[in-house]
C-alpha positions as CSV (number, residue, x, y, z in Angstrom):
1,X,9.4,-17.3,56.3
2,X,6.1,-16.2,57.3
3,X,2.8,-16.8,54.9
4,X,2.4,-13.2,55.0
5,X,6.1,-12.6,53.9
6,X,5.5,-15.4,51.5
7,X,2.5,-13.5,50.2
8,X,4.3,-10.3,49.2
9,X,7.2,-12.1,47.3
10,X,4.6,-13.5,45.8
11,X,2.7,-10.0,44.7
12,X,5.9,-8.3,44.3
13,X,7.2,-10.8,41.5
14,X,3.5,-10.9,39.6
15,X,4.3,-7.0,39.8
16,X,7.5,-6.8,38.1
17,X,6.8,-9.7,35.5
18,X,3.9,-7.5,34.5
19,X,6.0,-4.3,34.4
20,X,8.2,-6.5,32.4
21,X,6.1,-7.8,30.0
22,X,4.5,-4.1,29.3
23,X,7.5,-2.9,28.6
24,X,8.9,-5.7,26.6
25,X,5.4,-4.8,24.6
26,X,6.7,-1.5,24.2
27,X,9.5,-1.5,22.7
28,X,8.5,-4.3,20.6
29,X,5.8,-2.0,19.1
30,X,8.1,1.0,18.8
31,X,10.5,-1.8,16.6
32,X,7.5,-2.4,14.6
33,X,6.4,0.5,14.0
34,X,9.9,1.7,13.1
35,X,10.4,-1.0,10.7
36,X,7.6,1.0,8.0
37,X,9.1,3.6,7.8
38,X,7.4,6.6,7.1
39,X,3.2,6.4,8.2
40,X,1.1,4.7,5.8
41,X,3.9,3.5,3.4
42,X,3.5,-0.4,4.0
43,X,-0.2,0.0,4.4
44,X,-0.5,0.0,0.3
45,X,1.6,-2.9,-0.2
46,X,0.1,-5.0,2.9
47,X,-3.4,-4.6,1.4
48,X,-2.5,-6.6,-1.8
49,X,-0.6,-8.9,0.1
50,X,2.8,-7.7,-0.4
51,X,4.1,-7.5,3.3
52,X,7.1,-9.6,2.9
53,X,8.7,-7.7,0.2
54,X,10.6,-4.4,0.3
55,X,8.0,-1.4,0.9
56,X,10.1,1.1,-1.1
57,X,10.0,-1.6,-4.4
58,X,6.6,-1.9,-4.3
59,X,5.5,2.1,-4.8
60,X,2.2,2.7,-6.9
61,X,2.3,4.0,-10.0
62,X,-0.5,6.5,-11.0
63,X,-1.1,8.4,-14.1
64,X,-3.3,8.4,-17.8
65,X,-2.6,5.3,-19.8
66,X,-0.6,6.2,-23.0
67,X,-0.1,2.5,-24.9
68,X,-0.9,-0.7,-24.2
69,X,0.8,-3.8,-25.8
70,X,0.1,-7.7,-24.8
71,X,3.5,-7.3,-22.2
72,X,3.4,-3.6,-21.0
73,X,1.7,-0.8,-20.4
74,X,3.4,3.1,-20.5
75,X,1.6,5.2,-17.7
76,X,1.9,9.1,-18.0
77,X,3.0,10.3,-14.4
78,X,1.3,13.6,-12.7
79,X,5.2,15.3,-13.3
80,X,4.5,14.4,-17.0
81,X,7.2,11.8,-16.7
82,X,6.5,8.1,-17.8
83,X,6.7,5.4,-16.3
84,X,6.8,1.4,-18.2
85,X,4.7,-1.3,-16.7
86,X,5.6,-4.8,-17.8
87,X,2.7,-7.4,-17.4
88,X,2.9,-10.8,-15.8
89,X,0.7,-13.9,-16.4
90,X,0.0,-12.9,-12.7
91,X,-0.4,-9.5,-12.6
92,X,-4.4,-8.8,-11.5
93,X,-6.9,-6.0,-13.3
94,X,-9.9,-4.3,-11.2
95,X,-12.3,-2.5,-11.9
96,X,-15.6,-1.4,-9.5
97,X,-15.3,-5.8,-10.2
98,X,-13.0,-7.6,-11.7
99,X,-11.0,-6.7,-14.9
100,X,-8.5,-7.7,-17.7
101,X,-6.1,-6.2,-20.2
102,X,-8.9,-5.7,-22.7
103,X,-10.4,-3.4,-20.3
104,X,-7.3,-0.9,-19.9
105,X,-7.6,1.8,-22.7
106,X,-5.5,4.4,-23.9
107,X,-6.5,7.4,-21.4
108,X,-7.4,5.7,-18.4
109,X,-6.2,6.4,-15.2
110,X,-4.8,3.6,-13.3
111,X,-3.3,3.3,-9.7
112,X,-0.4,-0.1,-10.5
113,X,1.3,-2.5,-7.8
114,X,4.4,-4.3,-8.4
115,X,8.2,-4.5,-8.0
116,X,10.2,-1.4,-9.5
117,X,12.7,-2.9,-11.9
118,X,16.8,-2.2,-12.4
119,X,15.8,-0.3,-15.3
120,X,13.1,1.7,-13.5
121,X,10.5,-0.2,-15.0
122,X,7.4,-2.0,-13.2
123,X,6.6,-5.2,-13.1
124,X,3.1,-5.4,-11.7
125,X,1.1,-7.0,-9.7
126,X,-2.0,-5.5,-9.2
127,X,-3.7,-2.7,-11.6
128,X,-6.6,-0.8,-10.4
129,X,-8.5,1.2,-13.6
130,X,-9.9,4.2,-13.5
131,X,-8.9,4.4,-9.4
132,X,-10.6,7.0,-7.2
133,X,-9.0,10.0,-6.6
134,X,-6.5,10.5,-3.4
135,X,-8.8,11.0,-0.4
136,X,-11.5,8.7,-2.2
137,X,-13.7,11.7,-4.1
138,X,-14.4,11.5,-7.4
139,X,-12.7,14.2,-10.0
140,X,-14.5,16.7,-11.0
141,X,-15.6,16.6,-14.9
142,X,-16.1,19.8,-15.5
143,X,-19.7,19.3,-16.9
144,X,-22.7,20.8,-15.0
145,X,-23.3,24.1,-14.1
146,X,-22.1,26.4,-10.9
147,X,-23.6,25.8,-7.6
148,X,-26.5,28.2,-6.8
149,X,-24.8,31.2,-4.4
């Protein structure tokens, strides 16, 4: 062989190891992406460190606060159903900073993380009180007056 036949063996194979490797990078991505399901669902969990367990266990709960107790928590859902969250030595409160059971009261809205239970039950692992509302705007109160028109 020639150096200049030498040469394009040479570019041809950095060609189709490239091509190779891009599409190997595809469809890994496409596996990935796949893998979550439907957008956004394992974006919840990932945040509080939850990536390595099921995605449809760990769904948040959202709804008013209707009892407290040193083990569990009943949450009124937006359906009006409710939904019983059991409390862990682990489980984590927040608030604007950080929080605690004494801090949850009857009333309260609160957005809870954890494993969904045989029963139906939670048991959490992170509860954020008084959560902003979907989108990240506050609710309106219904105090104030009417915009000038």
């Amino acid at each position: 062989m020639n150096k200049n036949t030498i040469i394009i063996v040479a570019v041809i194979l950095v060609v189709v190891a490239a091509a190779g490797g891009f599409f190997g990078g595809v469809m890994y991505q496409k596996n990935q992406t796949s893998a979550l399901g439907a957008a956004g669902r394992g974006n919840y969990a990932a945040r509080f460190g939850q990536s390595g367990q099921s995605v449809a266990a760990n769904r948040p709960v959202r709804g008013q606060v209707l009892s407290t107790s040193a083990t569990t928590l009943t949450v009124k859902m937006s359906d009006g159903s409710t939904k019983i969250v059991v409390l862990s030595s682990s489980t984590s409160f927040a608030q604007s900073a950080k929080a605690s059971l004494s801090d949850v009261k009857t009333g309260d809205t609160v957005n809870v993380v954890g494993t969904t239970n045989s029963d139906g039950s939670v048991t959490a692992t992170d509860i954020q009180i008084n959560p902003p509302a979907p989108g990240g705007f506050a609710r309106p109160t219904g105090t104030g007056s009417a915009p000038a028109q």
